[in-house]
N, CA, C, O and CB atoms as a CASP TS submission, in Angstrom:
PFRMAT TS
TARGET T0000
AUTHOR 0000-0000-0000
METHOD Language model
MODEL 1
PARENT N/A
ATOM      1  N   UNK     1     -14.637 -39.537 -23.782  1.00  0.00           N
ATOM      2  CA  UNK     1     -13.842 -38.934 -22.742  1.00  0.00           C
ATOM      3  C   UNK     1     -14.251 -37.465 -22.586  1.00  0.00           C
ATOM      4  O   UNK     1     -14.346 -36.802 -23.619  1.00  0.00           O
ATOM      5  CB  UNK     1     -12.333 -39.066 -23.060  1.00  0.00           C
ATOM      6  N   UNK     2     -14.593 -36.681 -20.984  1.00  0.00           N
ATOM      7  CA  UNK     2     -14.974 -35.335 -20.937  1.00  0.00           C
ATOM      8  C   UNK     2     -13.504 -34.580 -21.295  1.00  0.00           C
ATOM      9  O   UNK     2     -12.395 -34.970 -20.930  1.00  0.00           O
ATOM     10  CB  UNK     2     -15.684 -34.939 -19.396  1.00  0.00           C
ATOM     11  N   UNK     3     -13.711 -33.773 -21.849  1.00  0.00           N
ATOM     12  CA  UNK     3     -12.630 -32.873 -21.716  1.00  0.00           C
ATOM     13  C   UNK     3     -12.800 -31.763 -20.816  1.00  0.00           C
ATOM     14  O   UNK     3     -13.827 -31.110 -21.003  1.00  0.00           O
ATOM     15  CB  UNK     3     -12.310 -32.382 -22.916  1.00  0.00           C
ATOM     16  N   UNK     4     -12.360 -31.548 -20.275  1.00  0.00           N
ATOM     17  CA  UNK     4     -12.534 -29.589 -19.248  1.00  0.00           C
ATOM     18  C   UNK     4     -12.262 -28.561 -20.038  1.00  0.00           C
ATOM     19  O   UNK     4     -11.292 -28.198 -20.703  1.00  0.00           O
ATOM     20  CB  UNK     4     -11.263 -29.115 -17.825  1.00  0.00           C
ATOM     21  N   UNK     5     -13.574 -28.082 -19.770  1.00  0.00           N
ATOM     22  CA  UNK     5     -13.045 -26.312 -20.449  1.00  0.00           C
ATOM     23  C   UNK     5     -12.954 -25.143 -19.361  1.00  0.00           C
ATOM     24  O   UNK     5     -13.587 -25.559 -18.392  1.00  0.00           O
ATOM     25  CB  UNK     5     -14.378 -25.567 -21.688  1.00  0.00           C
ATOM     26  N   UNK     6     -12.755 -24.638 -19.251  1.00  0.00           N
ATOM     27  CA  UNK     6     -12.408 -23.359 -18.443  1.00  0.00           C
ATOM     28  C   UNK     6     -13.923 -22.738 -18.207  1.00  0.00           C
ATOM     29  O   UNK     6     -14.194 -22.352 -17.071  1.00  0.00           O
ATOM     30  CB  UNK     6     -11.276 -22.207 -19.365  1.00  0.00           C
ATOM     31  N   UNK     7     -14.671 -22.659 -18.994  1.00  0.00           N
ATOM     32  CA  UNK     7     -15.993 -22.207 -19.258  1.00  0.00           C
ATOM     33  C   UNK     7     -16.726 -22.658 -18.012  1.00  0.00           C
ATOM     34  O   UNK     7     -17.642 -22.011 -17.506  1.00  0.00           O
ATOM     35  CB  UNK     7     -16.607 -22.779 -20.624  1.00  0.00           C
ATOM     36  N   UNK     8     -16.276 -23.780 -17.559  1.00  0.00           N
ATOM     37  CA  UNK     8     -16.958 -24.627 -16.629  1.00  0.00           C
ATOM     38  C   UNK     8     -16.892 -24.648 -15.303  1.00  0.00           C
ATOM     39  O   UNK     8     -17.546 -25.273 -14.467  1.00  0.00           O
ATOM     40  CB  UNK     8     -16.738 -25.660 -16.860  1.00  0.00           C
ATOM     41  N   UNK     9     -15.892 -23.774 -15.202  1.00  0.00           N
ATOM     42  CA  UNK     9     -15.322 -23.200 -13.540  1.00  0.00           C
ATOM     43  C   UNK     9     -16.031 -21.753 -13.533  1.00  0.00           C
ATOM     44  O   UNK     9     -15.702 -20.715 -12.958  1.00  0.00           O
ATOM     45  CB  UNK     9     -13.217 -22.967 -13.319  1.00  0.00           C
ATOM     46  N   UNK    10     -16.849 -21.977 -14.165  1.00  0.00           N
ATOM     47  CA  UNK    10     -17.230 -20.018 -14.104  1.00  0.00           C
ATOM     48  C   UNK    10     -18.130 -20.107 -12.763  1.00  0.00           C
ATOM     49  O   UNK    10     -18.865 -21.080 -12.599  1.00  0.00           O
ATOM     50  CB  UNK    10     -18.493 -19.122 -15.841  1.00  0.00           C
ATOM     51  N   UNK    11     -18.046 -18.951 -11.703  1.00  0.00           N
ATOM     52  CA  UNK    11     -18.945 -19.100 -10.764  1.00  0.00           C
ATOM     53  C   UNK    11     -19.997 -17.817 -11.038  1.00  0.00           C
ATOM     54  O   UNK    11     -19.641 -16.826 -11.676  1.00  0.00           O
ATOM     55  CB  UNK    11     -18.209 -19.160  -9.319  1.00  0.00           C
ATOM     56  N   UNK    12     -21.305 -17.968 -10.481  1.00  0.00           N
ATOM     57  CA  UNK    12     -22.606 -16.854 -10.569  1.00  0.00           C
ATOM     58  C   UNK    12     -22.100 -15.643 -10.160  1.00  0.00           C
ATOM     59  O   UNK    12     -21.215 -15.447  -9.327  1.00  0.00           O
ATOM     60  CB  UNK    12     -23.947 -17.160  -9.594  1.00  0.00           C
ATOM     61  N   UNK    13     -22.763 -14.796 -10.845  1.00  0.00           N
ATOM     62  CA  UNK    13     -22.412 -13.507 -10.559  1.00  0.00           C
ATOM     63  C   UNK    13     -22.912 -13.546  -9.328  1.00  0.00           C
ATOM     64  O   UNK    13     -22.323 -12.656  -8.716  1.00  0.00           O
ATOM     65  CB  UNK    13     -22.875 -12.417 -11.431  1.00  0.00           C
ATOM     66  N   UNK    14     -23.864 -14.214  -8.433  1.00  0.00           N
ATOM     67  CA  UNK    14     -24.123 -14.075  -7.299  1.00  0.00           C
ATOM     68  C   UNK    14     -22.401 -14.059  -5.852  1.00  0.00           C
ATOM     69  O   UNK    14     -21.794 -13.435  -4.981  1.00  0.00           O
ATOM     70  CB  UNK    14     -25.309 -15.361  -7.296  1.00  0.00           C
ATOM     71  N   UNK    15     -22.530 -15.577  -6.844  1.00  0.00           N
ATOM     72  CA  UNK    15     -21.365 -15.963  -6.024  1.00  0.00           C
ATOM     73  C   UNK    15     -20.242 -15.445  -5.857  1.00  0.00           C
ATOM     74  O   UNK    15     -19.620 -15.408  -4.795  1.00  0.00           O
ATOM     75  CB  UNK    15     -21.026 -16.887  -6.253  1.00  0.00           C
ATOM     76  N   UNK    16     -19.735 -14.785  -7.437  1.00  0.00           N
ATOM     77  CA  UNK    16     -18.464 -13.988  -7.232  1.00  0.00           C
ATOM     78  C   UNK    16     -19.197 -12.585  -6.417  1.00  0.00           C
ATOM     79  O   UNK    16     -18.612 -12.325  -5.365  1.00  0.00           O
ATOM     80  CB  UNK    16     -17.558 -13.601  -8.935  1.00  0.00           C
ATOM     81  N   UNK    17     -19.835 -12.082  -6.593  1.00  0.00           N
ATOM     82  CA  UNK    17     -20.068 -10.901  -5.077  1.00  0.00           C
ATOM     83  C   UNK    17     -20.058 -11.341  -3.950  1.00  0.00           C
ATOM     84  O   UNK    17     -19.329 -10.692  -3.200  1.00  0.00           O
ATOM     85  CB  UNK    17     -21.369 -10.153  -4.879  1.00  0.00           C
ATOM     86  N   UNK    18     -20.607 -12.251  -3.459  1.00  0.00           N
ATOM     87  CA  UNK    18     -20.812 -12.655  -1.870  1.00  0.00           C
ATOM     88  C   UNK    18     -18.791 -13.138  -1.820  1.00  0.00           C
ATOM     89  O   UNK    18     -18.057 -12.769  -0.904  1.00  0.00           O
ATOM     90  CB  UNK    18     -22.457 -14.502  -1.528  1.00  0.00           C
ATOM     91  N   UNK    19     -18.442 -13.763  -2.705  1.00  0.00           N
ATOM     92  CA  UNK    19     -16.887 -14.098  -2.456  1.00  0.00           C
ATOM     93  C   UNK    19     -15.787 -12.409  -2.161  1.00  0.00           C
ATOM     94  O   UNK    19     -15.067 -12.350  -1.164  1.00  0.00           O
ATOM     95  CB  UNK    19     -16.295 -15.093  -4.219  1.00  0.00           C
ATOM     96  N   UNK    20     -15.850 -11.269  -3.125  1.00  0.00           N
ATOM     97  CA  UNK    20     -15.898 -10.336  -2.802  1.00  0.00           C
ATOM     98  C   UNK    20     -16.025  -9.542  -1.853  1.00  0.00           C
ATOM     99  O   UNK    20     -15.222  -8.676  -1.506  1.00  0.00           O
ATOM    100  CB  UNK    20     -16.224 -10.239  -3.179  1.00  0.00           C
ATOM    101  N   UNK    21     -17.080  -9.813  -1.371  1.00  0.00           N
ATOM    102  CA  UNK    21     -17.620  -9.031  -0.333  1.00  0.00           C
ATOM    103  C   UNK    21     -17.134  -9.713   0.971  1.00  0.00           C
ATOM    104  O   UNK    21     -16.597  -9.158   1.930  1.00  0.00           O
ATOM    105  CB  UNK    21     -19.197  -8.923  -0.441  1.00  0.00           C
ATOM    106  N   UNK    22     -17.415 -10.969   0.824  1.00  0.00           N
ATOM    107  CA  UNK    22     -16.547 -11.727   1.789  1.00  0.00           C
ATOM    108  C   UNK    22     -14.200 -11.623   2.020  1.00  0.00           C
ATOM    109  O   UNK    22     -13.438 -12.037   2.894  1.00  0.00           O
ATOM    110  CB  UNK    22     -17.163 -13.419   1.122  1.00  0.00           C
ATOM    111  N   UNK    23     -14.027 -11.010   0.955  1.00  0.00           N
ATOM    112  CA  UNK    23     -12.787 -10.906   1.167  1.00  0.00           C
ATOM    113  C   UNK    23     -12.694  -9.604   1.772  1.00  0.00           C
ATOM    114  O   UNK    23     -12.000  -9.404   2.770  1.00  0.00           O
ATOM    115  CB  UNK    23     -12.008 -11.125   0.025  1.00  0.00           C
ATOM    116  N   UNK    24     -13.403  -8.669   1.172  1.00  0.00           N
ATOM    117  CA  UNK    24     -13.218  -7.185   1.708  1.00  0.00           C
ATOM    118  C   UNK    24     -13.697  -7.157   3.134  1.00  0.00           C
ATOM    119  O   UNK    24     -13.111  -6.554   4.033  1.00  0.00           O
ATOM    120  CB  UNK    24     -14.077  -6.054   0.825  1.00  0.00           C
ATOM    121  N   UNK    25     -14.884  -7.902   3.287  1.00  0.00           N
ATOM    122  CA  UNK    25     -15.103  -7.199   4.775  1.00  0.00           C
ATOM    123  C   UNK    25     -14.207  -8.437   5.893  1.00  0.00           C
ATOM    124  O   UNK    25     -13.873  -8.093   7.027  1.00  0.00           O
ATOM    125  CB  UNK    25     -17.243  -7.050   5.225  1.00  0.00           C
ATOM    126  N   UNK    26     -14.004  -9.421   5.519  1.00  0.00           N
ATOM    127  CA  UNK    26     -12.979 -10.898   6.864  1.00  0.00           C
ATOM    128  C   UNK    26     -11.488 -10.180   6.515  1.00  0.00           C
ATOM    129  O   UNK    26     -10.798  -9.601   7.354  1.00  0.00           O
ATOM    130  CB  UNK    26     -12.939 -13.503   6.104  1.00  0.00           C
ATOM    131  N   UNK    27     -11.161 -10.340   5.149  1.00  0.00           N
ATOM    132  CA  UNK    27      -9.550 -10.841   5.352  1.00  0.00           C
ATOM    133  C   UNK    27      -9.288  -8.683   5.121  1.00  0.00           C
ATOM    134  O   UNK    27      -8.845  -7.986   6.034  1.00  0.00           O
ATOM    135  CB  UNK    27      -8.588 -12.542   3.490  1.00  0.00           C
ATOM    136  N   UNK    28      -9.518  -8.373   4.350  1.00  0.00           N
ATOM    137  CA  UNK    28      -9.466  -6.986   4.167  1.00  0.00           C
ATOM    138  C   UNK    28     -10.238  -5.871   5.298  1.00  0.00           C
ATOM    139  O   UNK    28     -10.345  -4.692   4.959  1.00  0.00           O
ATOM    140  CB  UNK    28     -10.052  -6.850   2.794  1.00  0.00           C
ATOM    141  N   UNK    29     -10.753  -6.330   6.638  1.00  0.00           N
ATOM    142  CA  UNK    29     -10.952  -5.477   7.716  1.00  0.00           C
ATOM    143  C   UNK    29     -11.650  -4.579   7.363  1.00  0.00           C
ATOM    144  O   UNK    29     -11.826  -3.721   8.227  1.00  0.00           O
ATOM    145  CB  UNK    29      -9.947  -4.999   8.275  1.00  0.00           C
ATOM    146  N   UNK    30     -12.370  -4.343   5.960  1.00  0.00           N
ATOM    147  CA  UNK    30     -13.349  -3.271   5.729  1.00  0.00           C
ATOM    148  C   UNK    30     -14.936  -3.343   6.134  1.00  0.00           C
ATOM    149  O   UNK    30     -15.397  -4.477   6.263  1.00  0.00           O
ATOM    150  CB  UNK    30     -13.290  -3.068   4.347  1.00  0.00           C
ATOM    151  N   UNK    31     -15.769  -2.280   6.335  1.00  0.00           N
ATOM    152  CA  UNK    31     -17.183  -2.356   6.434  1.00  0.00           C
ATOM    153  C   UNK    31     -17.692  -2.636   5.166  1.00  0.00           C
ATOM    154  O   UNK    31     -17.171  -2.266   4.113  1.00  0.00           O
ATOM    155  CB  UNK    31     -17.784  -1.174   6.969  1.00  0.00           C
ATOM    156  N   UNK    32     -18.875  -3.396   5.291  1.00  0.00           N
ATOM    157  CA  UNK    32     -19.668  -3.988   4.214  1.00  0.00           C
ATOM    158  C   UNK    32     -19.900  -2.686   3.320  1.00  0.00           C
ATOM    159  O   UNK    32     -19.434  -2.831   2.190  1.00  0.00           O
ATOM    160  CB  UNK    32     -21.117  -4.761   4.767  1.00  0.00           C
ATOM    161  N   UNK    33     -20.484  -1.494   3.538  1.00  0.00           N
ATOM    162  CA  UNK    33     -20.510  -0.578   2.769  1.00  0.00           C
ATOM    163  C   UNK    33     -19.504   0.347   1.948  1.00  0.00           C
ATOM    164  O   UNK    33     -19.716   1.206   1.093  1.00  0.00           O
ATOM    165  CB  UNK    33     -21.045  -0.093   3.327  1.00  0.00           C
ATOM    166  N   UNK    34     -18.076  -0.251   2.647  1.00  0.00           N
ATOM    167  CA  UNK    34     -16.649   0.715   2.275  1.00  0.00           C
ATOM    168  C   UNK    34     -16.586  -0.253   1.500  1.00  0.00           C
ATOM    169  O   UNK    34     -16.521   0.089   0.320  1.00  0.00           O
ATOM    170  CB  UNK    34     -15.227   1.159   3.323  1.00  0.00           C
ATOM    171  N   UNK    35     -16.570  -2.290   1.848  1.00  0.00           N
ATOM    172  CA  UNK    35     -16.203  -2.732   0.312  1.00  0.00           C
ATOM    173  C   UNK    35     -17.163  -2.784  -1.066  1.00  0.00           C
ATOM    174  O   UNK    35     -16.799  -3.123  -2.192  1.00  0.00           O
ATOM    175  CB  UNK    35     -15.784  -4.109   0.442  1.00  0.00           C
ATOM    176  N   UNK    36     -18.479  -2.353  -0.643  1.00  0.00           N
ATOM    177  CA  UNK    36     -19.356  -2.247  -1.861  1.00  0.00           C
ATOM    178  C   UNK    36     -18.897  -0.699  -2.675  1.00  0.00           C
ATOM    179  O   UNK    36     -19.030  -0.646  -3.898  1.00  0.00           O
ATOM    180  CB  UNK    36     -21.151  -2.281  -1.293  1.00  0.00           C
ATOM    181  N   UNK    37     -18.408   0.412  -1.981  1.00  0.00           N
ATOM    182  CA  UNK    37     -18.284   1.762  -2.330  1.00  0.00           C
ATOM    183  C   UNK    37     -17.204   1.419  -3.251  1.00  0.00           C
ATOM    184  O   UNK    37     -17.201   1.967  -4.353  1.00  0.00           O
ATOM    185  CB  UNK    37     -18.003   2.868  -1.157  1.00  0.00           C
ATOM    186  N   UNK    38     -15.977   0.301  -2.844  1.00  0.00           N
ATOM    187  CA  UNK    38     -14.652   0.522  -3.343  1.00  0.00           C
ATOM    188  C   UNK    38     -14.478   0.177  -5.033  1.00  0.00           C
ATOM    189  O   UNK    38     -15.215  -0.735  -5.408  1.00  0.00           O
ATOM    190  CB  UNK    38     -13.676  -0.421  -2.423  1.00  0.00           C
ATOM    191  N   UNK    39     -13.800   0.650  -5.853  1.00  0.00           N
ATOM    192  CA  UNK    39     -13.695   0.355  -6.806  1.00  0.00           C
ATOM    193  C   UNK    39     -13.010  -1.236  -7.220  1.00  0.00           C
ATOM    194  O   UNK    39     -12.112  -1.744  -6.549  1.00  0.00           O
ATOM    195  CB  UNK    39     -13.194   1.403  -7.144  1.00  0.00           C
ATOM    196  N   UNK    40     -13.358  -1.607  -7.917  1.00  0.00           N
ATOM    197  CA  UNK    40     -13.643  -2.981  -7.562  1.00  0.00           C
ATOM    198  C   UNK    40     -11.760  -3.324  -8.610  1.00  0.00           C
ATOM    199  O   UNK    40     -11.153  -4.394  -8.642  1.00  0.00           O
ATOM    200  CB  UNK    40     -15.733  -3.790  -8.359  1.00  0.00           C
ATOM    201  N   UNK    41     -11.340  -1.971  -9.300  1.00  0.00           N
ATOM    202  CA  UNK    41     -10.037  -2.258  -9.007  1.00  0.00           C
ATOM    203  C   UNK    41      -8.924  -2.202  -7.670  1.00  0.00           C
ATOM    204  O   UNK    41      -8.024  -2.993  -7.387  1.00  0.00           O
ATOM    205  CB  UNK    41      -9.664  -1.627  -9.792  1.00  0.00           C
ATOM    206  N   UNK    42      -9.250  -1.274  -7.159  1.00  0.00           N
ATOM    207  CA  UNK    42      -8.684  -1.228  -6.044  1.00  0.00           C
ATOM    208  C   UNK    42      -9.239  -2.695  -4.789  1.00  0.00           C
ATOM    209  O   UNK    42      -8.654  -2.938  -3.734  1.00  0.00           O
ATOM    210  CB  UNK    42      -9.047   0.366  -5.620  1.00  0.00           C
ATOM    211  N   UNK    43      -9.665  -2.956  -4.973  1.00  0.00           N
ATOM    212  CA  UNK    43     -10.455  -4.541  -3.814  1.00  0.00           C
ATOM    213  C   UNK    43      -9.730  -5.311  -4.507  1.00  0.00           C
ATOM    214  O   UNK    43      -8.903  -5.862  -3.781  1.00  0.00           O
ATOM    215  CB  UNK    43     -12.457  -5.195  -3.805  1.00  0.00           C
ATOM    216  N   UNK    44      -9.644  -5.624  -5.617  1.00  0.00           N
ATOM    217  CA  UNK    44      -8.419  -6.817  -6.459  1.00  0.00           C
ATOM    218  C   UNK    44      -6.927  -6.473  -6.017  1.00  0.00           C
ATOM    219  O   UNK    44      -5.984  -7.233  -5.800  1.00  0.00           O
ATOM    220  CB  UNK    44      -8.391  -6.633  -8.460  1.00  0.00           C
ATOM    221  N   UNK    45      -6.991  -5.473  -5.970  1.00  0.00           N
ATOM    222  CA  UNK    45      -5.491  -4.899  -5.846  1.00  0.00           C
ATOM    223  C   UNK    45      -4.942  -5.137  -4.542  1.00  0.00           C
ATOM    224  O   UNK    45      -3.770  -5.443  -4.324  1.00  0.00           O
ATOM    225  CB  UNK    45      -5.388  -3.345  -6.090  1.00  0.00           C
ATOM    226  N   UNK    46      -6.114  -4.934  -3.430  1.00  0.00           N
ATOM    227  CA  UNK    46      -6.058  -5.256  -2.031  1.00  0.00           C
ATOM    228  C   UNK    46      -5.631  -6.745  -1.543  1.00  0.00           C
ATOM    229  O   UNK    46      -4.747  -7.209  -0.823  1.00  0.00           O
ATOM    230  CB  UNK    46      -7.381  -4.966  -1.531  1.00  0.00           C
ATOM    231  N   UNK    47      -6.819  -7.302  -2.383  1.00  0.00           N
ATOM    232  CA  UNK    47      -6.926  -8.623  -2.231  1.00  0.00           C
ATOM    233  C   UNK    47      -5.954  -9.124  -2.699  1.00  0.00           C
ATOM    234  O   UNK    47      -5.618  -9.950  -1.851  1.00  0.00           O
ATOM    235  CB  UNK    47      -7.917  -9.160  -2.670  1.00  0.00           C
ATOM    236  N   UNK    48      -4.829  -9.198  -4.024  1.00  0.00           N
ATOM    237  CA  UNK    48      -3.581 -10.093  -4.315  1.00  0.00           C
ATOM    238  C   UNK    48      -2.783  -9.522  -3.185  1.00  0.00           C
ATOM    239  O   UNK    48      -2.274 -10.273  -2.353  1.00  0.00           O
ATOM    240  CB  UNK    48      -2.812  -9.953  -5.922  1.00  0.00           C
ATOM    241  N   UNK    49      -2.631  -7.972  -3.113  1.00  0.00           N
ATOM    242  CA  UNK    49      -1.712  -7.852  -1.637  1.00  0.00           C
ATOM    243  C   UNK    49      -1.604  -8.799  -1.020  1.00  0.00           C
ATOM    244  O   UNK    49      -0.616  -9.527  -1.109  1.00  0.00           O
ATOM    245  CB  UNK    49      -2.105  -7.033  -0.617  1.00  0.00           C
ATOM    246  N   UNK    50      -2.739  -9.055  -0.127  1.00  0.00           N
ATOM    247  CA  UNK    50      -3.206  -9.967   0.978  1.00  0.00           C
ATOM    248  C   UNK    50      -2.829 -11.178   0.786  1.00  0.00           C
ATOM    249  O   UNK    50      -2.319 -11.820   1.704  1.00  0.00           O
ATOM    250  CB  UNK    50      -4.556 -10.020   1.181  1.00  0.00           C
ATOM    251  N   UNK    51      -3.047 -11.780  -0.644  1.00  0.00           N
ATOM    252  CA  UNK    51      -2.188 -13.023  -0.779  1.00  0.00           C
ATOM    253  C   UNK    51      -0.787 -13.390  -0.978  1.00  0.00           C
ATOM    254  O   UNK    51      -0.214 -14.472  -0.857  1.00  0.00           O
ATOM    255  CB  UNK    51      -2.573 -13.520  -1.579  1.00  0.00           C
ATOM    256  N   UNK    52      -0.220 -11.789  -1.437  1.00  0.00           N
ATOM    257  CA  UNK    52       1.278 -12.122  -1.499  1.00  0.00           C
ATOM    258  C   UNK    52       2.163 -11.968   0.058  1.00  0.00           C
ATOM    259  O   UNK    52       3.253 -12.479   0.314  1.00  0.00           O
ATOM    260  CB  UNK    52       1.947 -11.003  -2.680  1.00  0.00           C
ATOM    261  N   UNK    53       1.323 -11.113   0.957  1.00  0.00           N
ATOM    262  CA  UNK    53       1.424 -11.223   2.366  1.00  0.00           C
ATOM    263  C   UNK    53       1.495 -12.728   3.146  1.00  0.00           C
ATOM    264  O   UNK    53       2.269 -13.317   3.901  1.00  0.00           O
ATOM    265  CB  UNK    53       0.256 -10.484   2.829  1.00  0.00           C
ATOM    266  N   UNK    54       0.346 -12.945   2.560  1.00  0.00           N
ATOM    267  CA  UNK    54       0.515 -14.271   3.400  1.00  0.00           C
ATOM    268  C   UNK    54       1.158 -15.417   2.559  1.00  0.00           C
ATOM    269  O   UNK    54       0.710 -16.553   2.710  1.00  0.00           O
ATOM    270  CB  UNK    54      -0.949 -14.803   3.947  1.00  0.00           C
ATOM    271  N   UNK    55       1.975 -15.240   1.857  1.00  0.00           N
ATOM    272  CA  UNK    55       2.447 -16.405   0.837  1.00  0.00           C
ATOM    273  C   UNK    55       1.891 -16.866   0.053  1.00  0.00           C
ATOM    274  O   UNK    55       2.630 -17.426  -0.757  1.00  0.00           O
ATOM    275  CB  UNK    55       2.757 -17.364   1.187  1.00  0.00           C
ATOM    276  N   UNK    56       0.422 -16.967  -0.255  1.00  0.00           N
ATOM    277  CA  UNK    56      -0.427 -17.507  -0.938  1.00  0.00           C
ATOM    278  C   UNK    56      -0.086 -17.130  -2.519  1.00  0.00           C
ATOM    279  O   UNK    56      -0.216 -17.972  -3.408  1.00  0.00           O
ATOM    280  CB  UNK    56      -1.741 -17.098  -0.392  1.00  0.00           C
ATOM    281  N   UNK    57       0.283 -16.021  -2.727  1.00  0.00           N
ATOM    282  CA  UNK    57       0.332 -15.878  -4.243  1.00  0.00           C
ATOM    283  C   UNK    57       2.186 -15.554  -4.113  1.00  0.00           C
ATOM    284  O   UNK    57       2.816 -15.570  -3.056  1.00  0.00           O
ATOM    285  CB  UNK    57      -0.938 -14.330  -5.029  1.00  0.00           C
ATOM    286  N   UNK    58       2.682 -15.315  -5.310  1.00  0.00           N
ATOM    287  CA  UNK    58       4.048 -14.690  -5.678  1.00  0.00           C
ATOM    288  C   UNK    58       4.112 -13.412  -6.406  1.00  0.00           C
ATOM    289  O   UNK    58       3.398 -13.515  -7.404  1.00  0.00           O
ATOM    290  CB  UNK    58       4.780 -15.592  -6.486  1.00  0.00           C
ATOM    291  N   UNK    59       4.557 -12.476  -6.347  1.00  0.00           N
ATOM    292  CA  UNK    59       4.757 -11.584  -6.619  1.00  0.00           C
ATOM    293  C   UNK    59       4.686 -11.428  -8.328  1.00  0.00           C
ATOM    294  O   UNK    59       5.486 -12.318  -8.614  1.00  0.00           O
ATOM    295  CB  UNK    59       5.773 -11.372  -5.904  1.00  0.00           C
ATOM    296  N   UNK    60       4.249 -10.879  -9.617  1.00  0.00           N
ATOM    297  CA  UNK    60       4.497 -11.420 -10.721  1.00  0.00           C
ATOM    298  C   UNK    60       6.267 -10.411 -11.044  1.00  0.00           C
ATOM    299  O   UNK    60       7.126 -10.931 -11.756  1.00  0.00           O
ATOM    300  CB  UNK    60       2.930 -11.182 -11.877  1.00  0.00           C
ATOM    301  N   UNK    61       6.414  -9.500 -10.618  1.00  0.00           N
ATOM    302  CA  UNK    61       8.116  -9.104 -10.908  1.00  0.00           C
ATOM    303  C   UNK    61       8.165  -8.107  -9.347  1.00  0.00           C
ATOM    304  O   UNK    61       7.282  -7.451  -8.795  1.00  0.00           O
ATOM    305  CB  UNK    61       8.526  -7.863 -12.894  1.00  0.00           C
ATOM    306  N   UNK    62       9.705  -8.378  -8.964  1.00  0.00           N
ATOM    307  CA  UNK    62       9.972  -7.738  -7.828  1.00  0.00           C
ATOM    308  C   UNK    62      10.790  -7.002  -8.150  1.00  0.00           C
ATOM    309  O   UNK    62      11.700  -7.406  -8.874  1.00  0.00           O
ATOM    310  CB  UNK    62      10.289  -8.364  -6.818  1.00  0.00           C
ATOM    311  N   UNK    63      10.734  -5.576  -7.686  1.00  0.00           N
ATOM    312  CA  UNK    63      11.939  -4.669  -7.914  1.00  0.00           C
ATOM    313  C   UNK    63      12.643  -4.671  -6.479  1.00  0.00           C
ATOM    314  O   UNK    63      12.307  -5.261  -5.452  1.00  0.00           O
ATOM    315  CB  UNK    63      11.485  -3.051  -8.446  1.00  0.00           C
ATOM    316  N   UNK    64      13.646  -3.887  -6.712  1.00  0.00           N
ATOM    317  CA  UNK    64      14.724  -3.244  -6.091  1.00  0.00           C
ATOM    318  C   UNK    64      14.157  -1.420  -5.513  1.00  0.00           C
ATOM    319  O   UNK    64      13.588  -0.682  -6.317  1.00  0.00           O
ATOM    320  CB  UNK    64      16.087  -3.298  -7.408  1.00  0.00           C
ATOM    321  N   UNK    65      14.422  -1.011  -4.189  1.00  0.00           N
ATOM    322  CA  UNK    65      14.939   0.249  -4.629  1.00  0.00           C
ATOM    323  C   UNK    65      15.286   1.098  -5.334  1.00  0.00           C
ATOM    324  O   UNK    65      14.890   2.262  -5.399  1.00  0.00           O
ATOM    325  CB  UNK    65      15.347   0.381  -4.499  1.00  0.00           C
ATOM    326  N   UNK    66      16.332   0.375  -6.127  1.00  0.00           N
ATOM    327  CA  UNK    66      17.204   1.139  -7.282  1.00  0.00           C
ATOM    328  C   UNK    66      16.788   0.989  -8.777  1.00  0.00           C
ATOM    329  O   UNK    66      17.162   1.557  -9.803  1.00  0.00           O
ATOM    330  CB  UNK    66      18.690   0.614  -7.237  1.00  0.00           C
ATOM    331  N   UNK    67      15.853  -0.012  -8.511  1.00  0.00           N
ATOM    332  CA  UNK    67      15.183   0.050 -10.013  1.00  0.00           C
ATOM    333  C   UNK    67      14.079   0.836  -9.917  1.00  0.00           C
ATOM    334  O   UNK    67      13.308   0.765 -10.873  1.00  0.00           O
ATOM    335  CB  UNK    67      14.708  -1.342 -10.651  1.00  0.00           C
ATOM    336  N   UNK    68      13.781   1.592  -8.995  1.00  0.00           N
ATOM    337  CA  UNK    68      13.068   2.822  -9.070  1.00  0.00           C
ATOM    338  C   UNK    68      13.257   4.327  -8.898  1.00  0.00           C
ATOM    339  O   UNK    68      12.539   5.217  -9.354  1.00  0.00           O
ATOM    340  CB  UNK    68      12.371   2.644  -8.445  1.00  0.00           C
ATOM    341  N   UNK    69      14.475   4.456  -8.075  1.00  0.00           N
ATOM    342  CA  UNK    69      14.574   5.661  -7.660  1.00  0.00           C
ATOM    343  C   UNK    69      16.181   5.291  -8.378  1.00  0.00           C
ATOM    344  O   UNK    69      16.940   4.406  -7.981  1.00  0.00           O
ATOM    345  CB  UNK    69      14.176   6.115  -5.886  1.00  0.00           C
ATOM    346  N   UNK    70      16.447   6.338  -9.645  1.00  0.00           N
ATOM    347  CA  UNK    70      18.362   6.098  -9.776  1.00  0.00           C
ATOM    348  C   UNK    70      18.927   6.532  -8.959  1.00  0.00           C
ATOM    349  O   UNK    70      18.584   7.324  -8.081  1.00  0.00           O
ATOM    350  CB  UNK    70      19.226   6.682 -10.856  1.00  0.00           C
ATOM    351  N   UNK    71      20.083   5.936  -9.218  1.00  0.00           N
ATOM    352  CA  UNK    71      21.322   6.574  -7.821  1.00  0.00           C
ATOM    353  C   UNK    71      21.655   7.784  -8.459  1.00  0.00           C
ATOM    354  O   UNK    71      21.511   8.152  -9.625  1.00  0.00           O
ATOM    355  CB  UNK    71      23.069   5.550  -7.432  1.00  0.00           C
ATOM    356  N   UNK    72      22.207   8.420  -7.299  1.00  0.00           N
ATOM    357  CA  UNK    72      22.400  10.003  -6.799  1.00  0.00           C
ATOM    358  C   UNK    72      21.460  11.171  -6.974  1.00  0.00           C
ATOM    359  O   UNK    72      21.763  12.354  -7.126  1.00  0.00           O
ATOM    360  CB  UNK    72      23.520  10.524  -7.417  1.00  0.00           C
ATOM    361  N   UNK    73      20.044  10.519  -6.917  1.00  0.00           N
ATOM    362  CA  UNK    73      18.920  11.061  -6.358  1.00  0.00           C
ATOM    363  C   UNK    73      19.200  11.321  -5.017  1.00  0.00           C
ATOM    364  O   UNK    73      18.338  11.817  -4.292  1.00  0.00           O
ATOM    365  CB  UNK    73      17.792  10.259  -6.507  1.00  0.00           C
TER
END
């Protein structure tokens, strides 16, 4: 019997750039050269946005207002 390892979903470093690059410049509205410039934390950061926008992902904790700013600020 195969078992699955995780190891096995790995995609090419080719591929994860062209996927990248493909999110930054279609769904993220950037130029090919602003998403190669961007720090490739900030393009992740963009990119879950984008999915919690469109429903695709969930938020991992949601605050409040008030769990950021205390009252009688």
């Amino acid at each position: 019997m195969y078992k699955w390892h995780k190891l096995d979903s790995r995609v090419s470093d080719e591929e994860l750039f062209t996927r990248l690059l493909y999110y930054g410049t279609v769904h993220l509205n950037r130029s090919e050269e602003e998403t190669w410039l961007m720090p490739l934390g900030l393009l992740l950061d963009l990119w879950e946005c984008h999915r919690q926008f469109l429903g695709i992902a969930k938020p991992s904790r949601e605050c409040d207002i008030y769990d950021v700013i205390p009252e009688g600020i």
